[in-house]
N, C-alpha and C positions, 0 to 999 in steps of 0.2 A: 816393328814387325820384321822377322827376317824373312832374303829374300827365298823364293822358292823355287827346292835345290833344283828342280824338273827343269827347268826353265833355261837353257843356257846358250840357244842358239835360234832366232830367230827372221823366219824368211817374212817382209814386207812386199807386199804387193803396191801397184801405183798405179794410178787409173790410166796411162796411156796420154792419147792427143789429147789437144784441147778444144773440146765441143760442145754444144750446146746441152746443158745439165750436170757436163760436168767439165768442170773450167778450172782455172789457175787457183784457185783455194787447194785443191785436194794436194795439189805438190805444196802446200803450205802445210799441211796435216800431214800429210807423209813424211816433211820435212822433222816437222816438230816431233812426231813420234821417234824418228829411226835416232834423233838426239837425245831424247827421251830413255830409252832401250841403251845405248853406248852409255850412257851416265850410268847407269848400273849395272856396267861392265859384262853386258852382253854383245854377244857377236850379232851382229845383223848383217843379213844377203838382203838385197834391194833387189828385183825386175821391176821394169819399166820401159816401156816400148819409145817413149817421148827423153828423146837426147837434151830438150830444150827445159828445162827441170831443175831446180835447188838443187833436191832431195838425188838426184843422177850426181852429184857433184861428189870424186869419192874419198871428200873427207866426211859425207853424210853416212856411208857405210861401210863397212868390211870387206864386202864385195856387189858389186853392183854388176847387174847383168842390164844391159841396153837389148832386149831382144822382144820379137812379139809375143804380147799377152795371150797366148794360144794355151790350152789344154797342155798339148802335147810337148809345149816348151817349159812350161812350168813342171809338169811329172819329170821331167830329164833334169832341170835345175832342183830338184828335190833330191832325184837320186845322185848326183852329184856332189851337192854341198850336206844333205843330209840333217834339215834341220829339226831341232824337234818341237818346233813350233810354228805357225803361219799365222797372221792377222793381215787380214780383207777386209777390216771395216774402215779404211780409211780412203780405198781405190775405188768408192762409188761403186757404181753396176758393175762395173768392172772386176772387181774385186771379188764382189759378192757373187756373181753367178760361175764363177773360176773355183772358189772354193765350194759350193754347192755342187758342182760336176766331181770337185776331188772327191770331198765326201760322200756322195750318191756311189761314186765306181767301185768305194771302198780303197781308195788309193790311201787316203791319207791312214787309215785304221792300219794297213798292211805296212805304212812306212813309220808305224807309230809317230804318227805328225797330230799335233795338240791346235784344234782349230781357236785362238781367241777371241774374247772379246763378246761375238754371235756364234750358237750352235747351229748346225743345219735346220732343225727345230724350230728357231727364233727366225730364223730368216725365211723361214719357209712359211711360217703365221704372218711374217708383216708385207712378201711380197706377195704370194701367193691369193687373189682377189679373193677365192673363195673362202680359203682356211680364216682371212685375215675378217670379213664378215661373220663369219662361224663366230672366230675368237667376241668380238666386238657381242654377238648377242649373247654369247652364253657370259658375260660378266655383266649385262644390261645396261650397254652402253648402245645411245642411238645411232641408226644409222638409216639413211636415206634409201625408199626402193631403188631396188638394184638388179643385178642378173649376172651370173658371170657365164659367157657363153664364146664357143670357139669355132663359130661359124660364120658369116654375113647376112646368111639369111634369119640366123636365131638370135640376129642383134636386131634387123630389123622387126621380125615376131614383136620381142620386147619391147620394143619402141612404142610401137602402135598400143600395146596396155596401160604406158605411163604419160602417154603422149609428148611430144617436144615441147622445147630443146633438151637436149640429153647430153649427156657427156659420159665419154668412150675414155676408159682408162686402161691402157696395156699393164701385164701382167710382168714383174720383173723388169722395167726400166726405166730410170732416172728422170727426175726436171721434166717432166709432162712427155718425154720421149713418144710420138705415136700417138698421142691423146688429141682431144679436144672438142669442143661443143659442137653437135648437131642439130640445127635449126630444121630439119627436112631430112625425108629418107635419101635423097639425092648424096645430101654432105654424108649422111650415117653411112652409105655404103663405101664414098669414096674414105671416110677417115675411117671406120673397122675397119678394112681391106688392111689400110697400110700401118694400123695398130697390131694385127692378128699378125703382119708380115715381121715386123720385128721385135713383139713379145718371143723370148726364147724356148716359151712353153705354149706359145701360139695360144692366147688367151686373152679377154676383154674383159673390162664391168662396161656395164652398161648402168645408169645408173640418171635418176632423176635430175634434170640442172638447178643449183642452187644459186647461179651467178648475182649477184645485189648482197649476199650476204658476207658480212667479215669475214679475214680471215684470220683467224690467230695461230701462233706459233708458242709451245713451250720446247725451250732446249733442258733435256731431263738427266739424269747422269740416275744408275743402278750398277751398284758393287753385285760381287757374289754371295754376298753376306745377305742382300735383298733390301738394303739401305737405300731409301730412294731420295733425291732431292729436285727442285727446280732450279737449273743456274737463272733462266730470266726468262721472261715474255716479247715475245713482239707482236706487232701488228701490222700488216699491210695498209698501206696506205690508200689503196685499188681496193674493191672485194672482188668478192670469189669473181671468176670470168677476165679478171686481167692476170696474167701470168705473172708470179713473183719475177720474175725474173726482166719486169717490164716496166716495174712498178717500185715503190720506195718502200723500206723497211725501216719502222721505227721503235726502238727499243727501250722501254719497257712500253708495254700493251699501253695508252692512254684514254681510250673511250668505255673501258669495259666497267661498268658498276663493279663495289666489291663483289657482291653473291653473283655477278657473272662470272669474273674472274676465278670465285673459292669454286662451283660449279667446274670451269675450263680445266684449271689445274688437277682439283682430285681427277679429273677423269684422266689425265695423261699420267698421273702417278699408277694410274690402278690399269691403267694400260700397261705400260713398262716394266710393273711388277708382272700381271700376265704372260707377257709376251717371255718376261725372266731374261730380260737382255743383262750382260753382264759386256757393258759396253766399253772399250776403250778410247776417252775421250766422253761425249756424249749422243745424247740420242734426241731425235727431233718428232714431235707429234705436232700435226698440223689439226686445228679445230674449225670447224667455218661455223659461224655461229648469225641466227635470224634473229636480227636486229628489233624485226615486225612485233615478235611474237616468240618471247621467251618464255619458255615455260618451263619453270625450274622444275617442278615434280619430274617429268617424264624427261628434258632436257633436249631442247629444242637446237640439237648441231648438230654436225656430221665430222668425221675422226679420220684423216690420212698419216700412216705412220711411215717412215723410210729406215730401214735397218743400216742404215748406211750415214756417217756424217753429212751433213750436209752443204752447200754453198755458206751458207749462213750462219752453219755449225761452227766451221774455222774462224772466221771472219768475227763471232759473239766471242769467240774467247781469245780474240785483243782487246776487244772493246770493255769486257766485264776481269779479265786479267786469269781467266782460269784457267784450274789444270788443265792437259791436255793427254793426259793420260791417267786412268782410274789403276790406282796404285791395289787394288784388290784381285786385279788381274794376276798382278807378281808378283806380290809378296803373301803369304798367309800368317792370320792374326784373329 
């Protein structure tokens, strides 16, 4: 396939510090991309606010800018280096909501900048609580009562119709950022409060607690062509209610019967095709599945998708040796 002549210069975003959801993988991902990009003798600009970085190292790019992840530092290194390309799906939250501000202002359209990887679109279905629900019934995939609401007091309403525990998901950020289960309207008011305070669109789910149930993970990869495949399965070691991020991750899935498994996976395939992520690297769908009470007809799980690599993302493609960049981004064929 040759490559695609559009393509000649592009700016990589990097997720910044290292904090909780989003940690030292993602400069491993940035890393392996901006290598990635230079192998096929493209130009790559690097920002990244974090000095302490692989990928800041400047045999990783052409030019690298050390400066803060800001709006207004990125619009200025745009009109500067003047690339005609950007990919944020490798910078986490970070990345993600920078480009979603470009393209909301019309910045990127007026710098003719070509966003990779996720459209505003795609990213706006998988973060966005409400749209990302919408999406999930209109293909009839299950999903747990829910609410998405951008108040305190319309979380608590909600609460009291589904009764507790419940669990508070912020809208647009990373690795459980601002979430977490409420046992009583006492915790629900103090975790919405401080979920609503750093979602960037000041937004919650509120949403039924499934905790006892599995979690599973497919890492999923969609070309532009709409070629979807599954690199692998994992499993939490915990279920739902301990944080991945607390808990052990085992790859491939081990407890799942096959028909749960054929079940888990079509549904992330037909997710990903939805969603139309045209991802570089891969893309991650998390499933929580009832153990109690599977019920294959109707599909007895609940679906969290992240438009973003993940911790686990970089980390599965040592372990399973994959690509780490979807060659249908750059080349056409």
């Amino acid at each position: 396939m040759p490559l695609r002549s559009d393509i000649k210069k592009v700016l990589v975003i990097g997720s910044g510090p290292i904090i909780i959801g989003q940690a030292a993988e993602f400069d491993y991902a940035g890393t392996q991309a901006c290598r990635a990009l230079k192998q096929e003798g493209l130009e790559v600009v690097l920002i990244n606010s974090n000095p302490a970085t692989i990928m800041t190292d400047k045999a990783m790019a052409d030019k690298v800018y050390i400066e803060p992840l800001t709006l207004d530092v990125v619009k200025k290194i745009i009109e500067i280096e003047k690339p005609d390309s950007i990919l944020s799906t490798l910078g986490g939250q970070t990345g993600l909501t920078l480009s979603m501000q470009l393209a909301e202002c019309g910045f990127l359209a007026e710098h003719n900048v070509k966003l990779l990887g996720a459209n505003p679109e795609t990213i706006h279905k998988a973060e966005d609580r409400q749209a990302f629900k919408d999406t999930m019934e209109k293909i009839g995939e299950p999903v747990i009562p829910s609410k998405v609401v951008e108040t305190v007091e319309d979380a608590v309403d909600f609460a009291k119709v589904i009764h507790y525990p419940v669990i508070v998901r912020p809208a647009f950020t990373l690795g459980g950022t601002g979430g977490g289960i409420a046992n009583n309207e006492e915790e629900l008011i103090d975790i919405a409060t401080n979920g609503l305070r750093l979602s960037p669109i000041t937004q919650i789910l509120v949403e039924k607690c499934i905790s006892g149930w599995k979690e599973i993970e497919f890492e999923v990869i969609r070309d532009s062509k709409g070629n979807v495949i599954t690199v692998c399965s994992m499993e939490n070691f915990d279920p739902v209610g301990v944080h991945t991020g607390d808990s052990i991750v085992i790859a491939p899935a081990v407890t799942l019967s096959d028909k749960e498994y054929q079940m888990l996976r079509t549904a992330a395939l037909n997710i990903i095709s939805e969603l139309k992520v045209e991802y570089v690297g891969k893309k991650q769908t998390t499933v929580a599945l009832d153990d109690v009470s599977v019920q294959f007809d109707t599909g007895t799980f609940n679906v969290v998708v992240g438009a973003s690599g993940s911790g686990k993302t970089t980390l599965l493609s040592a372990i399973c040796d994959a690509v780490d960049y979807d060659g249908d981004i750059l080349f056409d064929g």
